[in-house]
PASEBA-1860 file (N, C-alpha, C; in nm, 3 decimals):
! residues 270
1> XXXXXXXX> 0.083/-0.120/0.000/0.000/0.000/0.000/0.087/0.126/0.000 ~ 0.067/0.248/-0.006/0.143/0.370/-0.065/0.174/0.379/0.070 ~ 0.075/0.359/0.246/0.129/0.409/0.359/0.235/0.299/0.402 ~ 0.244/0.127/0.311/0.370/0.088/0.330/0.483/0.152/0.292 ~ 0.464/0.184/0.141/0.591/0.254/0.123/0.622/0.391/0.216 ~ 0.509/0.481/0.217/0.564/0.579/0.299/0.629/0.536/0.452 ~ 0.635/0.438/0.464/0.691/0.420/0.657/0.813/0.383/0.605 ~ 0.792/0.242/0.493/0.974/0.236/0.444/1.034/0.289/0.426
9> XXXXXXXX> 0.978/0.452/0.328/1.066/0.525/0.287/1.099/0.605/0.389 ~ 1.039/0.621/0.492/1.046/0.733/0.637/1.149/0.672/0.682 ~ 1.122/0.578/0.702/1.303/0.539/0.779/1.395/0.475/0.723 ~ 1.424/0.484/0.598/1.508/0.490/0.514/1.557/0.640/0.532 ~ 1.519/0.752/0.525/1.582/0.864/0.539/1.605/0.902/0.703 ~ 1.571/0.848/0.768/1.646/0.823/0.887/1.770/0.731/0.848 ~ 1.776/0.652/0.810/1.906/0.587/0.812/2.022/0.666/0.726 ~ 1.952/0.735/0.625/2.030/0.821/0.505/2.116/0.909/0.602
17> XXXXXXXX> 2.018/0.999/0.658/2.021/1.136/0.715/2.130/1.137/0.843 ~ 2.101/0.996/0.928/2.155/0.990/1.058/2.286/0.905/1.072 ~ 2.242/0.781/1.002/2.364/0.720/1.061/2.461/0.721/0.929 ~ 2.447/0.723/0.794/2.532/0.746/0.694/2.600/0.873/0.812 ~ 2.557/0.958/0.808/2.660/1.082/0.854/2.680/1.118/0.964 ~ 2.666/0.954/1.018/2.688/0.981/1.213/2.845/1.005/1.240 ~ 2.973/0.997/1.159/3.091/1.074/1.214/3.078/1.231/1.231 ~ 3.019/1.284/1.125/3.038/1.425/1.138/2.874/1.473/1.164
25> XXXXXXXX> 2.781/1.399/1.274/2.664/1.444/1.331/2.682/1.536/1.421 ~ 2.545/1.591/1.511/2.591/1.641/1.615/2.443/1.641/1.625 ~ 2.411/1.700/1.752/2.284/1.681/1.810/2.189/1.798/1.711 ~ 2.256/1.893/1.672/2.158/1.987/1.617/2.116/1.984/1.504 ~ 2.227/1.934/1.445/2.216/1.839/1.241/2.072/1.768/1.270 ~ 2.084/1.646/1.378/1.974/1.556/1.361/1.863/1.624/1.414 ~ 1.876/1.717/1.481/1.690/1.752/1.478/1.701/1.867/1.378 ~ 1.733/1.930/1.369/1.729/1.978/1.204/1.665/1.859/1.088
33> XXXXXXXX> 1.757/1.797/1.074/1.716/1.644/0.975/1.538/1.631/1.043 ~ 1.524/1.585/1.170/1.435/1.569/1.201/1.278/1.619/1.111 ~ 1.323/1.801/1.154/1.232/1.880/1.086/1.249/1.858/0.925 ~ 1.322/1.830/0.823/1.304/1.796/0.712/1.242/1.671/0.696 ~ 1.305/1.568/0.771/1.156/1.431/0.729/1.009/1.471/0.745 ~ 0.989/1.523/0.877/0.852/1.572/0.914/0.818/1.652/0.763 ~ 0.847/1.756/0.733/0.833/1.782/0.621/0.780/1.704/0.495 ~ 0.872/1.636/0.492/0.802/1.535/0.390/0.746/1.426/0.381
41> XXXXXXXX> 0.749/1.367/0.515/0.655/1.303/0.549/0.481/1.371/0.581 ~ 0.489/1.484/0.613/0.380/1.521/0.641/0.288/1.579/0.456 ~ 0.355/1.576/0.404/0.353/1.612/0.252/0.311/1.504/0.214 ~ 0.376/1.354/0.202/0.368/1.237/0.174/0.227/1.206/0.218 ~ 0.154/1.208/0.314/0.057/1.126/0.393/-0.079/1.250/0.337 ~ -0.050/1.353/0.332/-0.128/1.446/0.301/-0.137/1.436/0.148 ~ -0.016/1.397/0.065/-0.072/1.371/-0.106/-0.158/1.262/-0.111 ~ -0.135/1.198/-0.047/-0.196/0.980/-0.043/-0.324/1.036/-0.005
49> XXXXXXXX> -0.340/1.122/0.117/-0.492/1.132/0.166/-0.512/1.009/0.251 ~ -0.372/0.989/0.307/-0.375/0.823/0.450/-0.507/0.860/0.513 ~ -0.577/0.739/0.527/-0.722/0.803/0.617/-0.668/0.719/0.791 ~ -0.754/0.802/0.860/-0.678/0.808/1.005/-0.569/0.875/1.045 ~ -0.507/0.887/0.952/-0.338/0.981/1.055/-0.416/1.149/0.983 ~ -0.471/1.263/1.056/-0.443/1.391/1.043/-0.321/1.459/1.101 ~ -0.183/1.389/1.199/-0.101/1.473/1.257/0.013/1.366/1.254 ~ 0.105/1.429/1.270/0.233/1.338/1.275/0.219/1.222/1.433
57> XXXXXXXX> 0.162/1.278/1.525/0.167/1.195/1.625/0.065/1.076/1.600 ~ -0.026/1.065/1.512/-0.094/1.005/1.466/-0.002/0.885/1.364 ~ 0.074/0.934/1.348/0.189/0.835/1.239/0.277/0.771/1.334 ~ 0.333/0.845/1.395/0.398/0.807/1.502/0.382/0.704/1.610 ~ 0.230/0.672/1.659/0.169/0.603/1.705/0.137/0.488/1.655 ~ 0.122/0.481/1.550/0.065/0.368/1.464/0.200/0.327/1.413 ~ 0.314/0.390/1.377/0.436/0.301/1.317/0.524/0.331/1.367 ~ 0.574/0.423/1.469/0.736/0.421/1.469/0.710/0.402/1.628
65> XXXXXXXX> 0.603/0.414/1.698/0.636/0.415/1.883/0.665/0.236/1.920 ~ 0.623/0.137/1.841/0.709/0.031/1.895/0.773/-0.080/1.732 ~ 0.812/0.009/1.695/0.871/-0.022/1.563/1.007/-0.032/1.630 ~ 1.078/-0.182/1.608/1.189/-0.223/1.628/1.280/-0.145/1.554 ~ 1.271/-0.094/1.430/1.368/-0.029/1.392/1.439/0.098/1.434 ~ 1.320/0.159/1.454/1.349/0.314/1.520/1.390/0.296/1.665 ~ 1.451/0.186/1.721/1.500/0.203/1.815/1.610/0.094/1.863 ~ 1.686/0.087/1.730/1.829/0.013/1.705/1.908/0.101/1.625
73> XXXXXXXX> 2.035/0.078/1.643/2.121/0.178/1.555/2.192/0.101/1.490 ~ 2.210/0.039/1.359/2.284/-0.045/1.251/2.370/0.030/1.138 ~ 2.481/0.047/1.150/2.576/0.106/1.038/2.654/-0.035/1.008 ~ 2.626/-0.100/0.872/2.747/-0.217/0.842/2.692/-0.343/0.923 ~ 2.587/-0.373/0.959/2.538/-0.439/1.046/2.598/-0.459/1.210 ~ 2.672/-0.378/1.247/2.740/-0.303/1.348/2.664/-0.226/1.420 ~ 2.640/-0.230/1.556/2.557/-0.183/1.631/2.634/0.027/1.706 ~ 2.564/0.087/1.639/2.626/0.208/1.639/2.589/0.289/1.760
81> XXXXXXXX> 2.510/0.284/1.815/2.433/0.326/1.997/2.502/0.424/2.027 ~ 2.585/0.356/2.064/2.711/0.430/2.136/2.795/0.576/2.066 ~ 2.824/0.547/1.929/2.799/0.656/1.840/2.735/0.791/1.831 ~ 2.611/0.736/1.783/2.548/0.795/1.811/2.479/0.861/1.935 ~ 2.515/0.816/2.073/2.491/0.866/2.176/2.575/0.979/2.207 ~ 2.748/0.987/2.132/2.810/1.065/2.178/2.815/1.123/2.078 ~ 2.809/1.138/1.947/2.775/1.217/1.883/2.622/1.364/1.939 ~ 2.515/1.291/1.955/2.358/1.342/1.993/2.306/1.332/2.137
89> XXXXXXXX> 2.373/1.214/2.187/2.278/1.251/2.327/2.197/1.163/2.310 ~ 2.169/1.102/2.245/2.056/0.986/2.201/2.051/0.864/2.164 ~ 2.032/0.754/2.194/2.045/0.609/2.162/1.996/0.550/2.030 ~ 1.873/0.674/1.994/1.821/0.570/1.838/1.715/0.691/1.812 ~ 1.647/0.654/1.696/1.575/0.761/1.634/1.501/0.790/1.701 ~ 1.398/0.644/1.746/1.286/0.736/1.812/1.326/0.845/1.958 ~ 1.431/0.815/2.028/1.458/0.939/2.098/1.462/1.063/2.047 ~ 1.526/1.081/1.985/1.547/1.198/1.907/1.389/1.264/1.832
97> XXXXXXXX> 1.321/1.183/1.794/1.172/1.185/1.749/1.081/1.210/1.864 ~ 1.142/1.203/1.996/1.069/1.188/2.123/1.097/1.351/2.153 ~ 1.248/1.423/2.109/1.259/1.494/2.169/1.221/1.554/2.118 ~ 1.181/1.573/1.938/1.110/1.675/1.915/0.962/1.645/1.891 ~ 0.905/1.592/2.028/0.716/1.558/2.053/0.682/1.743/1.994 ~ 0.730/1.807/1.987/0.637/1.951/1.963/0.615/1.950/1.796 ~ 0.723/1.906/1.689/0.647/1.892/1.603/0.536/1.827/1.544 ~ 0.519/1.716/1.660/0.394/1.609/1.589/0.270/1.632/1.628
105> XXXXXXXX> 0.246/1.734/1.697/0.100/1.818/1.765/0.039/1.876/1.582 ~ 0.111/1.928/1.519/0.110/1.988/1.396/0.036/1.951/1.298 ~ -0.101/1.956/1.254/-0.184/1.928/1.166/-0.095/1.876/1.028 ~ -0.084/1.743/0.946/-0.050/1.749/0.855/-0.048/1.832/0.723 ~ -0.195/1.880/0.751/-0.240/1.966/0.625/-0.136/2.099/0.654 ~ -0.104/2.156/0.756/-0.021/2.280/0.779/0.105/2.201/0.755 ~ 0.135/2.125/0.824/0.306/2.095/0.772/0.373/2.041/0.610 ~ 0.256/2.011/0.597/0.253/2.020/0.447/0.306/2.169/0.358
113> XXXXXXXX> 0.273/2.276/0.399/0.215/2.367/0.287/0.380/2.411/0.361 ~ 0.502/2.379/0.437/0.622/2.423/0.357/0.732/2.298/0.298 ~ 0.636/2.235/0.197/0.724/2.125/0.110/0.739/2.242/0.036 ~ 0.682/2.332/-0.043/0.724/2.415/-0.161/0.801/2.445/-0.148 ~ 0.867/2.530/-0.034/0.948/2.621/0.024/1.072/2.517/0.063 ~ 1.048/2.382/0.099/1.145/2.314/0.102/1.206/2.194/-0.050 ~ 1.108/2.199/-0.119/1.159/2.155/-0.226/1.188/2.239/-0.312 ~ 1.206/2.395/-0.296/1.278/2.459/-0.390/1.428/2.448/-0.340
121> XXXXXXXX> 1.441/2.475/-0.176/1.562/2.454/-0.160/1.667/2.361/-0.169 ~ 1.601/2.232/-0.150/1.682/2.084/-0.221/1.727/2.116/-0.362 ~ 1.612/2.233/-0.468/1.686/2.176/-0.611/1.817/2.295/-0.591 ~ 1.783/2.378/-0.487/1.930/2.462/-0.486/2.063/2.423/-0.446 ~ 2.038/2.348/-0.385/2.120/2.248/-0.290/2.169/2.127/-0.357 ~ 2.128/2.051/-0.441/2.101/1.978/-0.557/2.217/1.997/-0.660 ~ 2.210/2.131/-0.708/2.267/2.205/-0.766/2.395/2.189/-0.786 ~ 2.417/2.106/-0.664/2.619/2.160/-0.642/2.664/2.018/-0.684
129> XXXXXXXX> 2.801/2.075/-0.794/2.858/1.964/-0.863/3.001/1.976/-0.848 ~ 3.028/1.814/-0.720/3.183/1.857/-0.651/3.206/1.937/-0.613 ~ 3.334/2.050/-0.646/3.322/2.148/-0.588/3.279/2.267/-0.572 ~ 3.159/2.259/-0.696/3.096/2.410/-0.786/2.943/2.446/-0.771 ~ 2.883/2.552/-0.744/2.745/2.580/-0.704/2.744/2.667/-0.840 ~ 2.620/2.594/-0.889/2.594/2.701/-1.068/2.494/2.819/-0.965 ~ 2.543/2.929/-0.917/2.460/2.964/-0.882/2.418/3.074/-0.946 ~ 2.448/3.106/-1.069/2.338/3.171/-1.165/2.222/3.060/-1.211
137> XXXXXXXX> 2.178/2.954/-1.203/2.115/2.903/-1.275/2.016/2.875/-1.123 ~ 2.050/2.888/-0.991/2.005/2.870/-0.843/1.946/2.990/-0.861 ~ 1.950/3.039/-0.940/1.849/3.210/-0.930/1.731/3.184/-0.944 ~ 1.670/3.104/-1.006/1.574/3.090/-1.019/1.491/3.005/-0.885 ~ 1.574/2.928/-0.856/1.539/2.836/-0.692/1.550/2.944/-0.655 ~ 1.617/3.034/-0.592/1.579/3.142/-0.488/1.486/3.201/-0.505 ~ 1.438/3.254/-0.576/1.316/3.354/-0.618/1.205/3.265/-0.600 ~ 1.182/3.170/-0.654/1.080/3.077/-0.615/1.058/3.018/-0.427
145> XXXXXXXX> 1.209/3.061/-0.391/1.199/2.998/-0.235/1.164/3.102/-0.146 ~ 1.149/3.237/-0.159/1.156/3.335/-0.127/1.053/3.351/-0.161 ~ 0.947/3.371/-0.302/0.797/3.352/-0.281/0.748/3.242/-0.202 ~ 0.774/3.129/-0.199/0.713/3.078/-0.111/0.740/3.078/0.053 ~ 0.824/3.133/0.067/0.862/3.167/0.253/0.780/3.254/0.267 ~ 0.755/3.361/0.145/0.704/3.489/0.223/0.545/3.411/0.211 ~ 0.505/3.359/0.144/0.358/3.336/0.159/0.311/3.233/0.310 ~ 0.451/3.118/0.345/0.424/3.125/0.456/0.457/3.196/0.591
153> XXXXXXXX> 0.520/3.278/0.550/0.523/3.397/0.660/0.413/3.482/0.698 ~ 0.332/3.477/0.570/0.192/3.546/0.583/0.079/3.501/0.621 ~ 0.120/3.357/0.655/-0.009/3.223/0.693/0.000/3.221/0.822 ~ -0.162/3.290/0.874/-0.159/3.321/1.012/-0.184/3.149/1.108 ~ -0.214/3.043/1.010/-0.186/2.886/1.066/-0.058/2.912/1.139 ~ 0.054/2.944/1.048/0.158/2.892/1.088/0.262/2.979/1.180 ~ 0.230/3.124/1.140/0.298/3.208/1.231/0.219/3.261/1.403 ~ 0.104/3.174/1.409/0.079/3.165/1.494/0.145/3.081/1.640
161> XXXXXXXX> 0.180/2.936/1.551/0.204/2.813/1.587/0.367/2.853/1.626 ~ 0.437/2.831/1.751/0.578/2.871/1.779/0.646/2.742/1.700 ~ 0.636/2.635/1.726/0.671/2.518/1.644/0.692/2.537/1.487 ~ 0.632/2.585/1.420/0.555/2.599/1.252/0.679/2.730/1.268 ~ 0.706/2.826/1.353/0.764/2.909/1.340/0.916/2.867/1.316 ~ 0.944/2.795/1.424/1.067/2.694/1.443/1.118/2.657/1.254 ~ 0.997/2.554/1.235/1.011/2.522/1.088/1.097/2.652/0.996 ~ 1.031/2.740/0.970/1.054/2.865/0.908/1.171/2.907/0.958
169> XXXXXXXX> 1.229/2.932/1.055/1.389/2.942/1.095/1.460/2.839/1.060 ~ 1.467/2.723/1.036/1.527/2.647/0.985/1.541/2.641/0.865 ~ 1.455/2.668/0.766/1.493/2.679/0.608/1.579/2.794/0.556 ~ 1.481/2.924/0.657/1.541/3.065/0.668/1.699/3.016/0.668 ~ 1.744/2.967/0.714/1.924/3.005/0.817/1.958/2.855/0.680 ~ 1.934/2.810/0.655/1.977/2.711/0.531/2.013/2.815/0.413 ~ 1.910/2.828/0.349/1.886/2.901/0.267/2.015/3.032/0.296 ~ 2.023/3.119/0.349/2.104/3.208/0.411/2.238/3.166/0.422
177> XXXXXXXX> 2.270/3.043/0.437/2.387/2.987/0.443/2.432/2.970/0.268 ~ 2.365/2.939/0.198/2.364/2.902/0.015/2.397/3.051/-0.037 ~ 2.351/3.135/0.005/2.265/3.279/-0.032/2.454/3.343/-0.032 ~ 2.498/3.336/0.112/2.620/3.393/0.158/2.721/3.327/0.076 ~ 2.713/3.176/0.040/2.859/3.141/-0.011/2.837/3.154/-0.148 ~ 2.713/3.179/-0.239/2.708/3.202/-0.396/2.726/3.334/-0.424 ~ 2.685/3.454/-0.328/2.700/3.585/-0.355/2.883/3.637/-0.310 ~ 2.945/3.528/-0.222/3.074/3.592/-0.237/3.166/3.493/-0.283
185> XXXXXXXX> 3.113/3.363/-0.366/3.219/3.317/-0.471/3.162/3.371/-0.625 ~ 3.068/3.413/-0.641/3.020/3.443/-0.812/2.935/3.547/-0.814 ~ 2.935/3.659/-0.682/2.869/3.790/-0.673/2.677/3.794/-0.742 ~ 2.668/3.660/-0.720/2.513/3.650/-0.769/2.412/3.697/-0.663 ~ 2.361/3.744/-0.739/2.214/3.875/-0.677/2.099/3.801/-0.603 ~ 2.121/3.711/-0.508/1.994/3.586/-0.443/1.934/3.688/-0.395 ~ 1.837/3.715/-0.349/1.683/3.803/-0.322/1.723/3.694/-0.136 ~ 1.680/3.854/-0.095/1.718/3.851/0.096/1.592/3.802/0.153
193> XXXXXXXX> 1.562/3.759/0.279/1.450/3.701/0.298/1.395/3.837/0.406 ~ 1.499/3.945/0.404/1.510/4.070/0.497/1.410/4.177/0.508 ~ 1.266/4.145/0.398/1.161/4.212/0.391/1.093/4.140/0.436 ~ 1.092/4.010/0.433/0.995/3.930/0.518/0.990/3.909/0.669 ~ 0.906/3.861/0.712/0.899/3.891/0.830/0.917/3.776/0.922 ~ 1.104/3.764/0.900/1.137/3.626/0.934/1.145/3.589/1.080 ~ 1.071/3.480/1.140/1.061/3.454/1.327/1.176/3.459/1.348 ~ 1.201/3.489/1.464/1.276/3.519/1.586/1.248/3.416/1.695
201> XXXXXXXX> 1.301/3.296/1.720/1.253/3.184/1.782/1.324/3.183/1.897 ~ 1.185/3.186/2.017/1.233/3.255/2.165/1.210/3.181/2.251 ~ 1.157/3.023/2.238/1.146/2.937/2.281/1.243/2.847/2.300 ~ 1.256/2.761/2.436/1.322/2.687/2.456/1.365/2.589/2.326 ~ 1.490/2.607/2.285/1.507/2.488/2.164/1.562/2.604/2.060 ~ 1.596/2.718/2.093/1.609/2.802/1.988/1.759/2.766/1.902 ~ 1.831/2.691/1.998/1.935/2.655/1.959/1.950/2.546/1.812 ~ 1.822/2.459/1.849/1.814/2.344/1.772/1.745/2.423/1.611
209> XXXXXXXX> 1.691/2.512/1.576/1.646/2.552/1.469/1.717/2.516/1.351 ~ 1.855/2.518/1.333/1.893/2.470/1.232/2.036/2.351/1.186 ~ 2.014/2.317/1.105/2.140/2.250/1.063/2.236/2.329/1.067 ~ 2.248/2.436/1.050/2.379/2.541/1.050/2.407/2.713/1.134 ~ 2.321/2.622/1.254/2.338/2.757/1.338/2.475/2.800/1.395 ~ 2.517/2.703/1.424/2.661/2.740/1.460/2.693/2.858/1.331 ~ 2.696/2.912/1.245/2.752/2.937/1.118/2.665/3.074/1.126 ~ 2.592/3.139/1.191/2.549/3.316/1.166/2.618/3.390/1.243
217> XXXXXXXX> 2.673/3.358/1.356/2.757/3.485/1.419/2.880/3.473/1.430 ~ 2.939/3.396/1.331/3.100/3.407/1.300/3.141/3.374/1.190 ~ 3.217/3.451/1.108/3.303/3.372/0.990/3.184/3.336/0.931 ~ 3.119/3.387/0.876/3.001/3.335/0.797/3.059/3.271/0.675 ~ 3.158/3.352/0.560/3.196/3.308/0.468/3.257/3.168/0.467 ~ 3.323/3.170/0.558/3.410/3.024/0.569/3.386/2.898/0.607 ~ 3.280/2.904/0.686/3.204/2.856/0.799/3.105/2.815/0.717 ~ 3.009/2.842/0.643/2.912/2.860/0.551/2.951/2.761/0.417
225> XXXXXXXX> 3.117/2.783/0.369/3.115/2.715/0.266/3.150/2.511/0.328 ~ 3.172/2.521/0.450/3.186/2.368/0.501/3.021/2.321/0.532 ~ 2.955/2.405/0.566/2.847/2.362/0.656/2.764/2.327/0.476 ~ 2.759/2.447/0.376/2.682/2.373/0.277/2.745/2.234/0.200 ~ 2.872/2.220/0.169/2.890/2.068/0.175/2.830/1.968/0.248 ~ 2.837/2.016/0.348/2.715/1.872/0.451/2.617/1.928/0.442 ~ 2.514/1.943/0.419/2.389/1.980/0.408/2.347/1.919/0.257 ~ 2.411/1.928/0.163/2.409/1.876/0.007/2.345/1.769/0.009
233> XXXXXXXX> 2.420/1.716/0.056/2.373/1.564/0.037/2.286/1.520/0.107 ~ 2.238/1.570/0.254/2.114/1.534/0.291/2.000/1.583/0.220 ~ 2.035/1.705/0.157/1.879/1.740/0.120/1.861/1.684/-0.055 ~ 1.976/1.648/-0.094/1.940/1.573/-0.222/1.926/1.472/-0.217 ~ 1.906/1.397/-0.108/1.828/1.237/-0.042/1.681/1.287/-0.083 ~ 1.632/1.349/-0.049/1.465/1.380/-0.020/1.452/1.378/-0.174 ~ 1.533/1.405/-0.281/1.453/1.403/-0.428/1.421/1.287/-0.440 ~ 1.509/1.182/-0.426/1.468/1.031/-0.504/1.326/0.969/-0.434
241> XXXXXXXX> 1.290/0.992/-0.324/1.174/0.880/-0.282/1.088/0.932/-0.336 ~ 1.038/1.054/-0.350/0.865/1.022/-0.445/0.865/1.003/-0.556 ~ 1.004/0.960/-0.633/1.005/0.885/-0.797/0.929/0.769/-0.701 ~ 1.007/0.649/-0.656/0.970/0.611/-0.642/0.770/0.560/-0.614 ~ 0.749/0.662/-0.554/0.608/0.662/-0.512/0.564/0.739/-0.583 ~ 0.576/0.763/-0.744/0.469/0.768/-0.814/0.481/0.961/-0.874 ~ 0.595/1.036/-0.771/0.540/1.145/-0.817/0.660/1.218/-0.879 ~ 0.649/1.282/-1.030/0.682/1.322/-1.100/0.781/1.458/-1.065
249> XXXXXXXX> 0.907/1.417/-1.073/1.014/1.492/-1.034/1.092/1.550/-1.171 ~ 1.152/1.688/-1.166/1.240/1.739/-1.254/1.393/1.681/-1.268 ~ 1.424/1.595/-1.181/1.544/1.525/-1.141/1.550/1.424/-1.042 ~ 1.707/1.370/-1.076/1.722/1.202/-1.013/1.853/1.227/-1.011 ~ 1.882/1.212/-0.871/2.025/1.285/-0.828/2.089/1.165/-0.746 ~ 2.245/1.178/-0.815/2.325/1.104/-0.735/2.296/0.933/-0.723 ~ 2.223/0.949/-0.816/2.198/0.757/-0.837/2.107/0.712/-0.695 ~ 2.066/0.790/-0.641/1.973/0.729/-0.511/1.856/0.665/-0.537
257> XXXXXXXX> 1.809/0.704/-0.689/1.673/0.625/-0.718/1.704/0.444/-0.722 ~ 1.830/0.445/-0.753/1.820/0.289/-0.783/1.808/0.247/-0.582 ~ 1.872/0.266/-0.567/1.861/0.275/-0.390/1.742/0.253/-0.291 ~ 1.749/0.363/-0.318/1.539/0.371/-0.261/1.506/0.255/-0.304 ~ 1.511/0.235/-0.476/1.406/0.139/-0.531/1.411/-0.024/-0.415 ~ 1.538/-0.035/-0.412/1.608/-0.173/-0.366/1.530/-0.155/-0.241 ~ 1.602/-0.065/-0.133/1.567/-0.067/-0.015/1.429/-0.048/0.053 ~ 1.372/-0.034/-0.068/1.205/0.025/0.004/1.076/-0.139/-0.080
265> XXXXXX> 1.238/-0.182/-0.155/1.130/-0.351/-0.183/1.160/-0.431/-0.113 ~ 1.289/-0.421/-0.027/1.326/-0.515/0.077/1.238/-0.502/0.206 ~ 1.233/-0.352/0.218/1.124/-0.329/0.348/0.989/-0.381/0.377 ~ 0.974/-0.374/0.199/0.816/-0.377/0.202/0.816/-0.593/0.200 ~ 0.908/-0.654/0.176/0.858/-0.815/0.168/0.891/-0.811/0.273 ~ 0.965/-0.784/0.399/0.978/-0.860/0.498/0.853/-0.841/0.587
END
């Protein structure tokens, strides 16, 4: 069924996201990561029209709260725990999924409406070949990511919601990180997110907002061009699974479609 594949493919990008890049993790990468699965998982279940799950805790309940997987850590068939504990603080996914219980309160239908805003930034991110960002041709991903931030900046759903706000600082400070290293290696004109009316996240956890917070109040330039190398490749994971499931993509990056394909038919016979 499409909500089999969607659970296979859900923790398949847990495994992508977390333990592929559990040497150079850290506790704030993975709930960052966190908020991008939610993302598209909440996108995923909301295209299908899953009947019964309206919220992520609703998914959560039904597949990952005593799902053996989400609470083993396997790199190489090597038990990684420990790793990952000192890397994050955390023993296995669903901790980490535990710690962020505030995104799964979140109506799917609202966590949905920033896939736009996050699948423009994957094809920006996407973009980068070895050591080179075409970022005249990312002009067009920005402008498109930047209409869609500002429209959810203007969605009183979401700028209501401190959580939903959370979300929006995290793409914000991504995005911002791409923005800084294309405008001072190839002086390209990316459109600021500085008219919009970007949150200010004042809640406990403000730390955790992004994959690359460490990287705004120092050395931005330098700092910025390491942090978007790791970030690349997680967010060009998220293109290949909805080939798989049926939905019509502009690209197939990095050979992950054959991948997915394998790993999400192994999931689904056992």
């Amino acid at each position: 069924t499409d909500l089999d594949k969607i659970n296979a493919a859900c923790l398949w990008l847990f495994q992508q996201n977390i333990i592929i890049n559990i040497d150079s993790l850290s506790k704030e990468k993975s709930e960052a990561f966190i908020i991008y699965i939610m993302i598209w998982l909440s996108y995923m279940l909301n295209l299908k029209n899953v009947n019964n799950i309206k919220s992520l805790k609703d998914f959560y309940t039904n597949h990952i709260k005593n799902n053996t997987h989400y609470t083993t850590c396997n790199k190489s068939d090597n038990d990684c725990s420990n790793s990952l504990k000192n890397k994050t603080g955390y023993n296995n996914f669903k901790e980490i999924i535990e710690a962020n219980k505030c995104f799964m309160s979140i109506n799917i239908t609202d966590m949905s409406k920033f896939y736009g805003a996050f699948k423009s930034l994957c094809e920006m991110y996407s973009a980068f070949d070895g050591n080179t960002l075409n970022c005249t041709k990312n002009l067009n991903h920005a402008n498109e990511f930047v209409k869609k931030y500002k429209e959810l900046s203007g969605d009183s759903s979401i700028t209501e919601n401190s959580s939903c706000n959370q979300v929006l600082s995290t793409l914000s400070t991504d995005y911002n990180n791409l923005k800084n290293k294309c405008n001072d290696a190839q002086g390209s004109n990316f459109p600021t997110l500085s008219e919009v009316n970007t949150p200010q996240i004042t809640t406990k956890g403000t730390e955790q907002a992004s994959v690359t917070n460490s990287a705004q109040n120092s050395n931005v330039t330098s700092s910025s061009s390491s942090i978007v190398s790791k970030v690349i490749p997680v967010l060009s994971i998220f293109a290949a699974i909805p080939i798989f499931l049926g939905i019509s993509y502009k690209y197939s990056l990095f050979g992950f479609r054959k991948k997915v394909q394998k790993h999400l038919r192994e999931k689904l016979k056992k």
